[in-house]
SESETOR-620588 format. One record per residue (C-alpha): residue in three letters; chain; x, y, z. Coordinates in steps of 0.1 Angstrom, whole numbers, always signed. Last residue first. Example, Ala and Ser with C-alpha at 12.3 -4.5 7.8 and 13.67 -1.06 7.14 Angstrom:
<rs>
  residuo  cadena      X      Y      Z
      Ser       A   +137    -11    +71
      Ala       A   +123    -45    +78
</rs>
This chain:
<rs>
  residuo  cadena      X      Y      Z
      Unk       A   +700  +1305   +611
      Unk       A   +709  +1338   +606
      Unk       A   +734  +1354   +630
      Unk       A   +743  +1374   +661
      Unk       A   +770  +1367   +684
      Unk       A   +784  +1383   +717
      Unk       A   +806  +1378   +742
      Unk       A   +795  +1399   +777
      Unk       A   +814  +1431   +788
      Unk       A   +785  +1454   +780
      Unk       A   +747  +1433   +771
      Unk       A   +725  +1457   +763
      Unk       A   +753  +1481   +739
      Unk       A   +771  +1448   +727
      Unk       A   +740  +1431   +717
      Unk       A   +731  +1462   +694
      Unk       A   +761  +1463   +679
      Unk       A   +753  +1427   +669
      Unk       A   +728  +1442   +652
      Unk       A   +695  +1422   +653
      Unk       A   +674  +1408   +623
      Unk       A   +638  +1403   +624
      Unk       A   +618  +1372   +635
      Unk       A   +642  +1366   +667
      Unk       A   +656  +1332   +685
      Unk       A   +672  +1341   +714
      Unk       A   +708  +1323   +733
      Unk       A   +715  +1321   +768
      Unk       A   +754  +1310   +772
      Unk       A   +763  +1302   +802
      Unk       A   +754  +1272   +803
      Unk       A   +744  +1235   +810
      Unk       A   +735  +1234   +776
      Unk       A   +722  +1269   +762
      Unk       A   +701  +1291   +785
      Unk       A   +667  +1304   +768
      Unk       A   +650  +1326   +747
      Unk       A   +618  +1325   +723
      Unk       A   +605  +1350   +705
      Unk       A   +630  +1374   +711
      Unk       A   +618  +1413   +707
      Unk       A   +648  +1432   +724
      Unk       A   +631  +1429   +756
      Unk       A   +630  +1391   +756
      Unk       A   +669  +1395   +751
      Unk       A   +670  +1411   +786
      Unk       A   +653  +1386   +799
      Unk       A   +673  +1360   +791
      Unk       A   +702  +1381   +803
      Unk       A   +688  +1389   +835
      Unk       A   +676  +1353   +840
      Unk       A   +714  +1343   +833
      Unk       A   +728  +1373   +850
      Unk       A   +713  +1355   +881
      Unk       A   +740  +1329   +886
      Unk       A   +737  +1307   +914
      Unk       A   +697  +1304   +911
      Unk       A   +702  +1306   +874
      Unk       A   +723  +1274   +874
      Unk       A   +695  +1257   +890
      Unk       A   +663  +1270   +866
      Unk       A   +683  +1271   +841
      Unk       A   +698  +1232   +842
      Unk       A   +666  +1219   +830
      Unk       A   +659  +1234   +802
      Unk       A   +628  +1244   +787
      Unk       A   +602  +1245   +765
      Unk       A   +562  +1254   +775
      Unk       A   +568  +1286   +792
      Unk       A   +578  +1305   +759
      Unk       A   +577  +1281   +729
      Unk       A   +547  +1290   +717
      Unk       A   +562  +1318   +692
      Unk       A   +582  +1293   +679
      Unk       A   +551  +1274   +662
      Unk       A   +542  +1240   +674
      Unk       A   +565  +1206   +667
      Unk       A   +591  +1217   +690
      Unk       A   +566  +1213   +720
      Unk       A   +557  +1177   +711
      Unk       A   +601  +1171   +703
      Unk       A   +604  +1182   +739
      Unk       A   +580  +1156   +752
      Unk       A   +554  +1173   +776
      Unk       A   +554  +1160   +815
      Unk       A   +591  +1160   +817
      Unk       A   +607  +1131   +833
      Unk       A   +624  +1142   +864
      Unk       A   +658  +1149   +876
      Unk       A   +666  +1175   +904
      Unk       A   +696  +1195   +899
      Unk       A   +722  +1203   +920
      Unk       A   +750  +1187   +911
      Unk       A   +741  +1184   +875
      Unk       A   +757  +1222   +867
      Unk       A   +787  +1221   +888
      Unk       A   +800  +1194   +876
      Unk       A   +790  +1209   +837
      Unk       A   +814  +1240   +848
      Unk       A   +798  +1271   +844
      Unk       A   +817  +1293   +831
      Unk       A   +822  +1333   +832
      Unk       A   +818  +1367   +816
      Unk       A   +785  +1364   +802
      Unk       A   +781  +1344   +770
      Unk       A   +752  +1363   +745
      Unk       A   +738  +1348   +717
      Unk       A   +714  +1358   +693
      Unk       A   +696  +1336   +668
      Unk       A   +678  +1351   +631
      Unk       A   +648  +1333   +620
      Unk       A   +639  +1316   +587
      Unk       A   +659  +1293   +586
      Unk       A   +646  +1274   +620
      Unk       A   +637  +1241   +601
      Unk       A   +632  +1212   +622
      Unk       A   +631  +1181   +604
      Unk       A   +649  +1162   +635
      Unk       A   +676  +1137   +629
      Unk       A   +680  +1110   +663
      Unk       A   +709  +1105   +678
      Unk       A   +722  +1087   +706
      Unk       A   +751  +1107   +726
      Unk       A   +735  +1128   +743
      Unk       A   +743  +1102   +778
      Unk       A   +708  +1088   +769
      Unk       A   +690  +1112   +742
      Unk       A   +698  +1136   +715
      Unk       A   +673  +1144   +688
      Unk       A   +692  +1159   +665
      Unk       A   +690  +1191   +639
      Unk       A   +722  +1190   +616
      Unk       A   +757  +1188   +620
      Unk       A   +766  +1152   +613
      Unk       A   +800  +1149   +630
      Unk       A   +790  +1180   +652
      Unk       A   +761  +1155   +667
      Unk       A   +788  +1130   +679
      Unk       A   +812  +1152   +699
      Unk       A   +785  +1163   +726
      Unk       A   +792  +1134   +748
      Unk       A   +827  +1138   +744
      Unk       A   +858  +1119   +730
      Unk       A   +841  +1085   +734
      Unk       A   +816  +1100   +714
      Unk       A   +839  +1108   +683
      Unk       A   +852  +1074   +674
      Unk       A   +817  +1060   +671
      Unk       A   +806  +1094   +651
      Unk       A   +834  +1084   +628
      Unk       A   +818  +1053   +622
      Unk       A   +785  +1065   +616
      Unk       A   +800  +1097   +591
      Unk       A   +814  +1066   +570
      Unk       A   +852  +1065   +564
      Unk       A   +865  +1072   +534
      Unk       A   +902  +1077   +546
      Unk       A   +907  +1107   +512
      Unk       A   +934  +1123   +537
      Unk       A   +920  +1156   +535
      Unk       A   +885  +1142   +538
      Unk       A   +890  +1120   +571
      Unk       A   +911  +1144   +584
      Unk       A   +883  +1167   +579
      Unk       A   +857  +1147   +594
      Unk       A   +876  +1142   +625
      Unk       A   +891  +1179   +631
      Unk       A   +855  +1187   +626
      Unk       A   +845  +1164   +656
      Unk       A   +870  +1178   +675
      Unk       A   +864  +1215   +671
      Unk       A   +826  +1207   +675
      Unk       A   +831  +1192   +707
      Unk       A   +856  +1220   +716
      Unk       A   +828  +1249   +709
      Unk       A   +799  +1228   +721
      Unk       A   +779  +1260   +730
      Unk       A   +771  +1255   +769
      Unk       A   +792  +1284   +778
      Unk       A   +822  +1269   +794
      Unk       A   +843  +1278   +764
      Unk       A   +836  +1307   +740
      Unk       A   +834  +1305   +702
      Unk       A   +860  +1323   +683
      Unk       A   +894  +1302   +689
      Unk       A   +921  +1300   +665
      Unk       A   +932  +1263   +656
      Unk       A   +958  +1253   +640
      Unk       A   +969  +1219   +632
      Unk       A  +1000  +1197   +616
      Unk       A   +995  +1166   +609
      Unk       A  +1019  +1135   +612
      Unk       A  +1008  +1105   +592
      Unk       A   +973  +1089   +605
      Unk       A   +974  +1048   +616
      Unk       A   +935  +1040   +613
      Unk       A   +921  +1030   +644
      Unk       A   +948  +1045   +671
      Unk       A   +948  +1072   +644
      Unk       A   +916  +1084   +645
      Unk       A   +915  +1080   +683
      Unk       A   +950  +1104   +685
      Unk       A   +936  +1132   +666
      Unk       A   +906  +1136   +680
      Unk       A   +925  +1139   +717
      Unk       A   +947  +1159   +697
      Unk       A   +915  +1182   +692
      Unk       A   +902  +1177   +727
      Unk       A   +931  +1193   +741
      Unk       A   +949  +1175   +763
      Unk       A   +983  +1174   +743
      Unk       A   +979  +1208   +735
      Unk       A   +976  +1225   +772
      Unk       A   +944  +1234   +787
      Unk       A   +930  +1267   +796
      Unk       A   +922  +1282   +764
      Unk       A   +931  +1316   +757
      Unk       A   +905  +1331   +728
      Unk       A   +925  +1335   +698
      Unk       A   +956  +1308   +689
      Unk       A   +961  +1275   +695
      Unk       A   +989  +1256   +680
      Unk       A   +985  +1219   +680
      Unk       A  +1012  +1194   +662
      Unk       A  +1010  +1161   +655
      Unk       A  +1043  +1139   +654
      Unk       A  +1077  +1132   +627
      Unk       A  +1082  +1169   +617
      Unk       A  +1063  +1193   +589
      Unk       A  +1031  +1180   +589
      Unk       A  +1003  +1183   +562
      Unk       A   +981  +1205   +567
      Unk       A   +952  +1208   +587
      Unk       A   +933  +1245   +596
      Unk       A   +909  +1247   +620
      Unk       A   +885  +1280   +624
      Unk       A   +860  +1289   +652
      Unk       A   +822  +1293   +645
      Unk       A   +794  +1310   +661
      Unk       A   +770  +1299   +632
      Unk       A   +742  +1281   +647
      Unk       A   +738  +1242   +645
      Unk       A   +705  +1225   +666
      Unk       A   +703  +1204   +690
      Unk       A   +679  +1186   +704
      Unk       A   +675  +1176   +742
      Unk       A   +663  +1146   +762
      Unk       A   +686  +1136   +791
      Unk       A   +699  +1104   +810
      Unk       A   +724  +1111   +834
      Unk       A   +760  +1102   +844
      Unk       A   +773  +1082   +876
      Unk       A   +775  +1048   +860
      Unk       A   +742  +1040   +879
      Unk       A   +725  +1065   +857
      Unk       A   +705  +1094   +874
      Unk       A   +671  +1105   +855
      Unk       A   +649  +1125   +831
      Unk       A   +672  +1156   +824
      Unk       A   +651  +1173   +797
      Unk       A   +668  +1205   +780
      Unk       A   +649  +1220   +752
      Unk       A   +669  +1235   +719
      Unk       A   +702  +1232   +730
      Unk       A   +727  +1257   +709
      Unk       A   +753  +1247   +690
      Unk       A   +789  +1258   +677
      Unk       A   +801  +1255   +643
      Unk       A   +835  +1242   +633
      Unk       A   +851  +1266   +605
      Unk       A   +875  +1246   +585
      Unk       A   +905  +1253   +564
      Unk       A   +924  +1224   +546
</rs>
């Protein structure tokens, strides 16, 4: 079985307030775009699971990888055979995409098809946020409105198809530590799903995230970036998650030739939504 698990991008960023647990309340949706990277299950060959990783270098070894990390709940609840998985990386890590959520959350869903379990998406969505907190929304894939921890989930009707999103990942991570430490929480004045509810080209000044206006101060290729993809005709733009990646949504299509030319020795994606 061949997969291609999706990465995301965070439309709106709200982070209202500090739990006592240590992690934070936030108000975001996302929303699926196409960067994707590919997983392949097959049966295995020996007595245990197997991870081979191959693409974009990943700086974790198997056993910790969020996919055997998948892997290992599902079978704690439902006793798996031995599976063997490959999985070559596209999407780019530290960028505020979701790549390894999504890479888990797929590796649920499809060990749950391949091996005909016939589990309900809710259930595996249990499994999947005590993996990660953005592990959940990749089990359903569609628009969500995510609040507490990001992990309750709410479906949006938001229907974006009609536009075409750019993404650029400059060359380095933000680590999500890094990110909340230095951000001030406060409940937004205007609800994000209000804002989402009036046309795109509105967007600009009304929605945004939280974590740009902090991480940009250490990192001002975000702004430049964002900026930069306002110049090529975005309607909207913004950083994605807790970053790097700054994503723009555009009316017309863009080349992702294009990308590469404004935005040298970046990662770049371009693709309908």
């Amino acid at each position: 079985m061949i997969l291609f698990p999706n990465a995301k991008i965070n439309l709106g960023l709200d982070i209202e307030r500090r739990r006592p647990d240590g992690y934070h309340d936030i108000v975001t949706v996302m929303y699926p775009v196409g960067w994707s990277d590919v997983l392949e299950l097959v049966p295995g060959k020996g007595e245990d699971a197997t991870l081979t990783v191959t693409g974009n270098a990943v700086d974790c070894p198997p056993e910790k990888n969020l996919v055997m990390k998948a892997y290992r709940a599902l079978d704690a609840e439902v006793n798996l055979p031995p599976i063997d998985i490959y999985l070559h990386k596209i999407i780019p890590d530290g960028a505020g995409l979701g790549g390894g959520s999504a890479d888990a959350a797929f590796t649920l869903t499809g060990l749950n098809e391949l091996l005909d379990l016939g589990l309900e998406k809710e259930y595996l969505a249990e499994i999947a946020g005590k993996i990660g907190a953005d592990c959940s929304f990749f089990v359903y894939d569609r628009p969500m409105l995510c609040t507490g921890t990001g992990t309750t989930m709410t479906p949006v009707e938001l229907d974006l198809s009609g536009y075409t999103v750019a993404i650029v990942k400059p060359p380095f991570s933000v680590p999500t530590r890094e990110a909340y430490s230095s951000v001030t929480p406060a409940v937004a004045a205007r609800s994000i799903p209000e804002i989402l509810s009036r046309p795109v080209e509105e967007w600009r000044g009304l929605l945004k995230n939280d974590f740009e206006l902090t991480v940009g101060a250490l990192h001002p290729e975000i702004h430049a970036i964002r900026e930069g993809l306002y110049s090529l005709g975005a309607v909207y733009a913004a950083m994605s998650g807790s970053g790097s990646a700054v994503f723009g949504l555009f009316k017309n299509d863009i080349l992702a030739d294009e990308l590469e030319r404004q935005f040298p020795g970046c990662a770049t994606f371009a693709g309908h939504l």
